[in-house]
C-alpha positions in Angstrom: 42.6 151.5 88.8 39.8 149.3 90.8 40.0 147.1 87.9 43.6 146.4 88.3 43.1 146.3 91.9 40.3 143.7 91.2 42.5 141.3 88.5 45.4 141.6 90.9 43.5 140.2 93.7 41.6 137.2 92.2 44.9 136.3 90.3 46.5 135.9 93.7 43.5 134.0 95.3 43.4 131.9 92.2 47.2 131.1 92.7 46.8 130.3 96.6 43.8 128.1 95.6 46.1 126.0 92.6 48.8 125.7 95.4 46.5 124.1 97.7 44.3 121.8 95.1 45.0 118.6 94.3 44.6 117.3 91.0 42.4 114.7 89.7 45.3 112.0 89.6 46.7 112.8 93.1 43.4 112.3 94.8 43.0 108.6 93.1 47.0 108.3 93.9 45.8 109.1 97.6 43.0 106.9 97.6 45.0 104.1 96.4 47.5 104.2 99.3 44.5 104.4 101.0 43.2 101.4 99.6 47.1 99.2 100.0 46.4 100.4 104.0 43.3 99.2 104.7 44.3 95.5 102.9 47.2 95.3 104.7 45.7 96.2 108.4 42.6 93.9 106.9 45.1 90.9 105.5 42.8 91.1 102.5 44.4 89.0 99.7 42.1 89.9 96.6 42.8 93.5 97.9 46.5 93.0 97.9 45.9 91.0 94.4 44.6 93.6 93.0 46.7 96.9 94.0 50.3 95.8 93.3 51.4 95.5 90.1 52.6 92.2 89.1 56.2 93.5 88.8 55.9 94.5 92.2 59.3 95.2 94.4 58.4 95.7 97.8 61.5 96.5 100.0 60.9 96.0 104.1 62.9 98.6 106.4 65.3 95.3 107.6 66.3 95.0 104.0 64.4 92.3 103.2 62.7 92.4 99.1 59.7 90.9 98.3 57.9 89.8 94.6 53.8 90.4 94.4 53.2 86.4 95.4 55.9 86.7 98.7 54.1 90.0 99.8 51.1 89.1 99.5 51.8 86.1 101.4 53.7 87.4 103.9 50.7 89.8 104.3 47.9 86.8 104.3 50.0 84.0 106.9 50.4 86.5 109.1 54.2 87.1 109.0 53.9 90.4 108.1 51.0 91.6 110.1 50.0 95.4 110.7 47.1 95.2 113.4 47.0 99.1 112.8 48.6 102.0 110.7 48.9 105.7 110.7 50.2 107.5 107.3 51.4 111.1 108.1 53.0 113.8 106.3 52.4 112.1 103.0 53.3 113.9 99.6 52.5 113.0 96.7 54.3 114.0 93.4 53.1 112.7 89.8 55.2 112.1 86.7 53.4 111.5 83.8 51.9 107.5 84.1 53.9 107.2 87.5 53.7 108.8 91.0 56.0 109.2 93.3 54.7 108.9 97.3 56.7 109.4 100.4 55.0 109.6 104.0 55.6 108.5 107.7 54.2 105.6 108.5 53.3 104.4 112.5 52.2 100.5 113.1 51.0 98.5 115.5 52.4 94.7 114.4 51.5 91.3 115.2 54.1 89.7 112.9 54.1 85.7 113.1 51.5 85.8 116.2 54.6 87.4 118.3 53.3 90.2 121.3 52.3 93.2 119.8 54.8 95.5 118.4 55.1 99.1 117.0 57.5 100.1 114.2 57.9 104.0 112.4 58.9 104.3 108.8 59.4 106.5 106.1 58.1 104.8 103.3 58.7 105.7 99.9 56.1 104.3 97.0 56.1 104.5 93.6 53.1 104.0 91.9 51.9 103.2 87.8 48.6 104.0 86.1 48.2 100.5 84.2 45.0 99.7 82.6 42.9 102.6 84.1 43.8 102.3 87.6 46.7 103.1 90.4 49.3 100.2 90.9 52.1 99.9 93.3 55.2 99.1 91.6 57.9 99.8 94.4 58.0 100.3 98.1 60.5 100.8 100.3 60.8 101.6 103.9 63.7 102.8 106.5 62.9 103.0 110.0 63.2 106.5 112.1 
């Protein structure tokens, strides 16, 4: 009887753990998003280079759609200029060679030198494993 007691309580501590663990391939998922925030806050152009995919189809919350080369000018000139940003609530579910990220995202802006702005989105991203590594392939955003 202790035994089944036993099994029956390390199978549900072993369940709660799973439902809390994230995978190998979400964590590098996270850590690229993490990665596409800091270059965007930092206008770092290699950075932005190097995380979106060359197809890339970056959709702003104004409706606006950007290529890789627009974005990633956009994001070096200044147009598009996040002086700060704060991901919340982010989830992050994987399909296979893809993954699929939605969160809430708060900015402080700068965009084309203007005053200082703020903007909230919810931002979905979807992201491809190409050669090895975690590209962005689609974004877009709707404001809330």
């Amino acid at each position: 009887m202790m035994k089944k007691v036993l099994i029956f309580l390390f199978a549900i501590q072993l369940s709660a753990f799973s439902a809390f663990a994230q995978s190998k391939e979400e964590a590098a998922v996270a850590a690229a998003v993490e990665t596409l925030r800091k270059a965007l806050v930092d206008a770092d152009k290699a950075a932005l280079e190097n995380i979106a995919a060359d197809a890339l189809d970056y959709a702003h919350s104004n409706g606006k759609i950007e290529d890789k080369a627009e974005f990633v000018r956009a994001i070096v000139s200044g147009e598009s200029d996040f002086v700060a940003i704060d991901i919340t609530d982010q989830k992050i579910t994987m399909s296979g060679n893809a993954a699929i990220v939605r969160h809430k995202l708060s900015a402080t802006t700068n965009n084309k030198g203007q005053a200082p702005g703020s903007v909230k989105l919810a931002v979905l991203q979807v992201w491809q494993k190409q050669k090895g590594g975690w590209k962005l392939l689609a974004r877009q955003a709707v404001r809330i």
